[in-house]
N, C-alpha and C positions, 0 to 999 in steps of 0.2 A: 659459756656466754652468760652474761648475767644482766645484761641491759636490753631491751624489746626492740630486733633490727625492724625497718621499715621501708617502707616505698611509697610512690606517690598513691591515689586514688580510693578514697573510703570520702563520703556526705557525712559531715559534724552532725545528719541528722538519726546517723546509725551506729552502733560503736563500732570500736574496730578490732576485727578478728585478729587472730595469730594465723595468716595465712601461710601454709605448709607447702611448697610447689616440689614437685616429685615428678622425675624422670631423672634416665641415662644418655637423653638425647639432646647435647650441649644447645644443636639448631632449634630443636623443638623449644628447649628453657627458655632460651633466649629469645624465640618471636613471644612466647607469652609475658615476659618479662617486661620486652616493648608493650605490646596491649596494656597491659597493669599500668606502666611508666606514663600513658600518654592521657592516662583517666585522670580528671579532675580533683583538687579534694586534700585534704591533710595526708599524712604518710601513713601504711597501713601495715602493721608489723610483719616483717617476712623471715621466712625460716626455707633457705634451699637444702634439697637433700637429693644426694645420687652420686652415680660414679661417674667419674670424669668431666665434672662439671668446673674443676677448679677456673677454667680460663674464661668461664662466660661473665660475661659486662653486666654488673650489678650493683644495687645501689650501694653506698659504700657503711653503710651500716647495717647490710642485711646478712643474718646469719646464715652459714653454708655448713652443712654436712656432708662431704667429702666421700663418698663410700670407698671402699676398697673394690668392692667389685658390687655387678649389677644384681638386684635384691629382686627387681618387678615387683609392681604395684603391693600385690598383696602382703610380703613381707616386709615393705617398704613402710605402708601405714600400721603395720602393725608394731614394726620398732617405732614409731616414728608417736605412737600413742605412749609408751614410754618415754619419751623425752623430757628431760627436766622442766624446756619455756610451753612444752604442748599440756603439761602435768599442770601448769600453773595458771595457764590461760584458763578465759572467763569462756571465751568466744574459739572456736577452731575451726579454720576452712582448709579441706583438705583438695588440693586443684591439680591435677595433673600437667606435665610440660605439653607443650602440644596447640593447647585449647586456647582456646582467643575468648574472652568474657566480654557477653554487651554490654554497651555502654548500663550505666544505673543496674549493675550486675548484683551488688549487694544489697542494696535497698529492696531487689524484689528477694532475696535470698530471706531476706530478713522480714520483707512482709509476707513470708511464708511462716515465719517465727511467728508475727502474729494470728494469721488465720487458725494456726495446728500448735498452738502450744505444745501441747500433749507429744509430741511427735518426738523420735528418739534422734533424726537428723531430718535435713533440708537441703533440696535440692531442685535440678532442674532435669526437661525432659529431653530424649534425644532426638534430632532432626529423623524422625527414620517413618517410614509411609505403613507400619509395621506393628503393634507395640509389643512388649516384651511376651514367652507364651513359657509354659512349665507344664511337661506333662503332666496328665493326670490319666494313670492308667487300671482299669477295674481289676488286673489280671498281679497288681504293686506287691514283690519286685517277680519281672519277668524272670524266666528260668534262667535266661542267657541273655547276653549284652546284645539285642539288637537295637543297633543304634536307629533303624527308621522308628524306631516307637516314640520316639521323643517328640516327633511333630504329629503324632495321634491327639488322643482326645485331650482337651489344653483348656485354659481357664487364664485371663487377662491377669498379668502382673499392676500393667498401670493403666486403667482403662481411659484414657485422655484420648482427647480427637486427634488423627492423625493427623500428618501432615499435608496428605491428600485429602482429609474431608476438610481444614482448616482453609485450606489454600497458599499455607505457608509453604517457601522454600526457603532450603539454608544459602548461605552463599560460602563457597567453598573459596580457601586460603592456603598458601602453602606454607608449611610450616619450618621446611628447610629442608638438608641433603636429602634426607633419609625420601622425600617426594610425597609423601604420607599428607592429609590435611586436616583442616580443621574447620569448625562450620559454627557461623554464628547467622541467629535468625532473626524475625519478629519476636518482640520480645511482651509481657501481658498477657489478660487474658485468664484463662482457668486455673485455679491454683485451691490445692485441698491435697486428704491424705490419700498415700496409694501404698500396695505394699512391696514394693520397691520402683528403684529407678536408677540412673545409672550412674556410678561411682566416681565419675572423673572431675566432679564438683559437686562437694558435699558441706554445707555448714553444721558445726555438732556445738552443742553447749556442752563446755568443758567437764564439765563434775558426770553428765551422761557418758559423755564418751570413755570418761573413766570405770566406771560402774560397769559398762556395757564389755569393755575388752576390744582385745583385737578382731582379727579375722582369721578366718579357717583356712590354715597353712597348707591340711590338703589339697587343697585351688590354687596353690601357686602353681608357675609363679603371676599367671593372671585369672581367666576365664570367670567364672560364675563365684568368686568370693564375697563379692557386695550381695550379687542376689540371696547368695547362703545365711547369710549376716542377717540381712535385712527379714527376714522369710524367719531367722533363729529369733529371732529379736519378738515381730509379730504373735511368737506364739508362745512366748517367754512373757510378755503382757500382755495378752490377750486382747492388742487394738493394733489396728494401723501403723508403723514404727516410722511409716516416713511422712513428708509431706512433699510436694511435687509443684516446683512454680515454672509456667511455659515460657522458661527463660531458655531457646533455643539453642544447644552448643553440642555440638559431636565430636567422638574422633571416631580414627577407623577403628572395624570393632576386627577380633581377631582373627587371622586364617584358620579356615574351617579343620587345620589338621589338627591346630593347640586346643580350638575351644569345642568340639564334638565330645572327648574325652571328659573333659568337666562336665559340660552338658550331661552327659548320663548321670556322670558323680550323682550330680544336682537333683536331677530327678528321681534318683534313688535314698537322697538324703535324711526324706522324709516319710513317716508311715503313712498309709491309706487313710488312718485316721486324722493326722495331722492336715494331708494335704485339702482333705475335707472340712477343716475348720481354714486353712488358707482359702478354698473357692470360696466359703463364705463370708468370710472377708474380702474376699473380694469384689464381690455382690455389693457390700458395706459401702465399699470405695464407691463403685461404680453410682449408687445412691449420689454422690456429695459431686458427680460429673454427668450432667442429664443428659448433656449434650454427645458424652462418649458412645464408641459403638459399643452394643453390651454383651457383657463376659460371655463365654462359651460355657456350657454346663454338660 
């Protein structure tokens, strides 16, 4: 491909990413595709990738990578950062099939660009009453895999207000056969860095995302690869690697048989030392969110 496909929905008052949409779920592509389709706005370059996507309704200049067979997320962006038009872009939004984006979806992506410069990507938080939690255990690494230790002593990934203390609720959508949904919220609101959040919409300035690499193929083919990355990243520059805008979108997240397993991965990824400069950055985070409930120590 040698010309920048597109679609309708990007403001002339932000540029326009090489938006990268990735799944295997033709229904799921395609209600996101509508969403994008129905957003106001000059065309915004599109790049599809997955298997068995040939037959989904798309714009007729937007480029499709066809897979062979099913990659899941994490191997998916990580070819997918190798790509000649992803290698060339200024701008790269990596969206998953699935998700429904609010309306003025970019514009807060990107006024996340301005608040966090610094920030290694940009993103939004997820509908969930919860926020993200990572052991942290005095005892790192246990002798043996017990999996209850994971929700022992913990320290806040993304210290943002819930969506119980907010008052927000998502509104839930379906997204096709597969029954699976998708949730878009109130949108606004607190935006600053965290050190991580969750991967199913992500803006990355291109020459970063180069530098920075893929993601940790031991996480396929989904589970805790963003948080590994993001968490690798954190402590590879010694600051905050994401920035976080309460642009409300969820999907469902995995059954607890696929993602318990990573989970441990996850928790053991990192040494006692390490996860030690993570809580304190976190503490960091939690500084630039006053109103968040605050980290566990």
């Amino acid at each position: 491909m040698t010309t920048a496909p597109s679609a309708p929905g990007v403001s002339p008052a932000v540029p326009a990413p090489l938006v990268c949409l990735l799944g295997d779920d033709a229904a799921a592509l395609a209600a996101t595709l509508q969403a994008l389709a129905a957003a106001p706005g000059p065309p915004i370059p599109l790049l599809l990738c997955g298997h068995g996507i040939e037959a989904v309704p798309r714009p007729a200049d937007a480029g499709l990578e066809a897979l062979p067979t099913p990659l899941g997320r994490t191997i998916g962006r990580t070819w997918l950062t190798a790509h000649p038009l992803v290698r060339r872009a200024q701008w790269v939004v990596f969206l998953d099939a699935g998700l429904i984006p609010p309306p003025g979806w970019l514009e807060l992506l990107f006024a996340a660009v301005e608040a966090c410069p610094e920030a290694r990507s940009w993103g939004c938080r997820e509908a969930v009453d919860r926020p993200g939690r990572l052991g942290l255990d005095p005892t790192h690494p246990p002798a043996s895999p017990d999996m209850s230790r994971l929700d022992a002593a913990a320290f806040t990934l993304t210290p943002l207000p819930s969506a119980s203390e907010t008052g927000e609720t998502g509104e839930t959508g379906e997204t096709g056969e597969t029954g699976e949904t998708g949730k878009t919220g109130k949108t606004g609101g607190a935006c600053g860095p965290c050190l991580t959040m969750p991967g199913g919409c992500r803006l990355f300035r291109g020459d970063r995302l180069q530098e920075d690499g893929g993601w940790n193929l031991a996480f396929a083919p989904d589970g805790e690869a963003d948080v590994e990355r993001d968490l690798a990243l954190a402590l590879r520059h010694h600051r905050l690697a994401c920035a976080c805008q309460e642009a409300l979108v969820m999907k469902p997240t995995m059954p607890a048989a696929s993602s318990r397993p990573n989970a441990f991965k996850l928790a053991h990824r990192f040494s006692a030392d390490e996860l030690e400069i993570l809580a304190s950055l976190s503490r960091t985070c939690h500084t630039a969110f006053p109103g968040a409930t605050p980290p566990c120590t």
